[in-house]
C-alpha positions in Angstrom: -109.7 -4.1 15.2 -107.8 -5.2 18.1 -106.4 -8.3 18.5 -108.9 -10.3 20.8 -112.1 -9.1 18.2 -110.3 -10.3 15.1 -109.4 -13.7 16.9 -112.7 -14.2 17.8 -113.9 -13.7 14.1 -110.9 -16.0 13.3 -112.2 -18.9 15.0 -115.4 -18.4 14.1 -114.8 -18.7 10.5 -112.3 -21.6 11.0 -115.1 -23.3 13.1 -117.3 -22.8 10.2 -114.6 -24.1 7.6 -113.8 -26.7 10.0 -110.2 -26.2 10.1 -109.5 -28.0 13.6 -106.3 -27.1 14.3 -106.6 -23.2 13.5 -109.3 -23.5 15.9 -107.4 -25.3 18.9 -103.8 -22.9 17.8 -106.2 -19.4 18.0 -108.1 -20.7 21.1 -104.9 -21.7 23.0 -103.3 -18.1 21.5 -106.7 -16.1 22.8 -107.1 -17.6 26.5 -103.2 -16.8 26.5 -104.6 -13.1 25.6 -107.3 -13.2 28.2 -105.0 -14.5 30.7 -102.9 -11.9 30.6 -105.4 -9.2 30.3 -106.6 -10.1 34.3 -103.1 -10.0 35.6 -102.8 -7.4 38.1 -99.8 -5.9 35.7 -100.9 -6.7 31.8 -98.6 -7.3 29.1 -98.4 -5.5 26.0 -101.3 -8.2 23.3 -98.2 -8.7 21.1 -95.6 -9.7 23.4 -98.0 -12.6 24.8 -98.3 -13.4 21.1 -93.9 -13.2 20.8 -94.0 -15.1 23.9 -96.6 -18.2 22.3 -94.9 -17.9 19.1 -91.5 -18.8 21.0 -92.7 -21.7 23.1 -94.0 -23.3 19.6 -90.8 -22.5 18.3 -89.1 -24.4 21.0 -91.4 -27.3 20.9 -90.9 -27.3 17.4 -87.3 -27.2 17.9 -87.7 -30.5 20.4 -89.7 -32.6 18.2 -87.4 -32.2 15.2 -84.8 -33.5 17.2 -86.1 -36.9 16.7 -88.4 -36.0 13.7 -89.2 -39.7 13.0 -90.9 -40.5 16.4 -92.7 -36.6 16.3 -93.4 -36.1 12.0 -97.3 -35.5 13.3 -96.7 -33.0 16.2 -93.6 -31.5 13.5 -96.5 -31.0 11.2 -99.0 -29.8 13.7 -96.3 -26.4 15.6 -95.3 -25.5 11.9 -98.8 -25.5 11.0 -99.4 -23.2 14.6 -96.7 -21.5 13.9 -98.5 -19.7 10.3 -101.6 -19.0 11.9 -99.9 -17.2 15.1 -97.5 -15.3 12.6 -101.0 -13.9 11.0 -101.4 -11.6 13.9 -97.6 -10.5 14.2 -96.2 -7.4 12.5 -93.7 -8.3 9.3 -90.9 -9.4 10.2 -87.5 -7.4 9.2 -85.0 -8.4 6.4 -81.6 -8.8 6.9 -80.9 -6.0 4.8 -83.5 -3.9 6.7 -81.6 -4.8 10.0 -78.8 -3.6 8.9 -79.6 -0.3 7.5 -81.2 0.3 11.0 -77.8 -1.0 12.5 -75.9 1.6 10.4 -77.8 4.3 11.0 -77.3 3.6 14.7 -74.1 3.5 14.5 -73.3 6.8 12.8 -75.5 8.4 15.5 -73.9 7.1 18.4 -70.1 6.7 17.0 -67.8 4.4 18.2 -69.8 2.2 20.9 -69.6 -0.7 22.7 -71.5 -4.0 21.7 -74.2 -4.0 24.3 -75.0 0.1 23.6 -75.5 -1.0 19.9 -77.6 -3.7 20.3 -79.7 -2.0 22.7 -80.5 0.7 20.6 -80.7 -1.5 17.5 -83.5 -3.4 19.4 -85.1 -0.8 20.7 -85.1 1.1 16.8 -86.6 -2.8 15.3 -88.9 -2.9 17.6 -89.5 -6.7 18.0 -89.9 -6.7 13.8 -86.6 -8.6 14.1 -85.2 -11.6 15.8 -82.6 -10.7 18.3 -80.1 -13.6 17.3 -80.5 -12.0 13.5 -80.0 -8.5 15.2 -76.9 -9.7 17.1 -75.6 -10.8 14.2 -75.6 -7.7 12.1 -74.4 -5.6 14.6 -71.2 -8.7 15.7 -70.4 -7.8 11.7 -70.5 -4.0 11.4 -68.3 -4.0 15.2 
């Protein structure tokens, strides 16, 4: 099921549950979707879903700066921020990360930084954060 059908059954059934702001997070994430798909050069459906998940992140990231005035819209992005996660792949453990960072590195020998991390990325295949990637390959350098 691709990711447009199974949103649309999503809010569907949160309609029917009356879960309000599953509703308004899935709409916002599936006109972001839709968008996308009538560009005249389309995005890959879960890199527009990286891409929403990042901009809640940073609002997230805004309002805790002064948590006491923004405690509802707090509650509200981490609340977003589990129902967009529903449609990502699993994320990658540490340990994960740096198995795939090793195993990099023995193929490709002594390399610079930026070769590493480029090919580290390119092996995690956005299942990773790249700050949690930079840092496993900053401690096997």
């Amino acid at each position: 099921m691709d990711y447009l059908t199974r949103m649309s059954t999503d809010i569907i059934e949160s309609r029917k549950a009356r879960e309000v702001m599953k509703v308004k997070s899935l709409t916002m994430l599936k006109s972001k979707l839709l968008d996308n798909s009538k560009a005249a050069k389309p995005k890959e459906e879960l890199a527009i879903i990286r891409m929403y998940m990042k901009q809640v992140g940073e609002s997230l990231d805004a309002y805790s700066k002064d948590s006491d005035k923004y405690s509802k819209e707090i509650e509200d992005a981490q609340a977003e921020m589990g129902y967009i996660k529903e449609y990502l792949p699993k994320e990658l453990s540490e340990d994960e990360v740096l198995g795939i960072a090793n195993e990099v590195k023995k193929e490709l020998g002594d390399v610079k930084f930026g070769v590493l991390m480029g090919m580290v990325m390119k092996k995690v295949n956005g299942q990773a954060d790249g700050k949690l990637v930079k840092r496993v390959v900053e401690s096997i350098l």
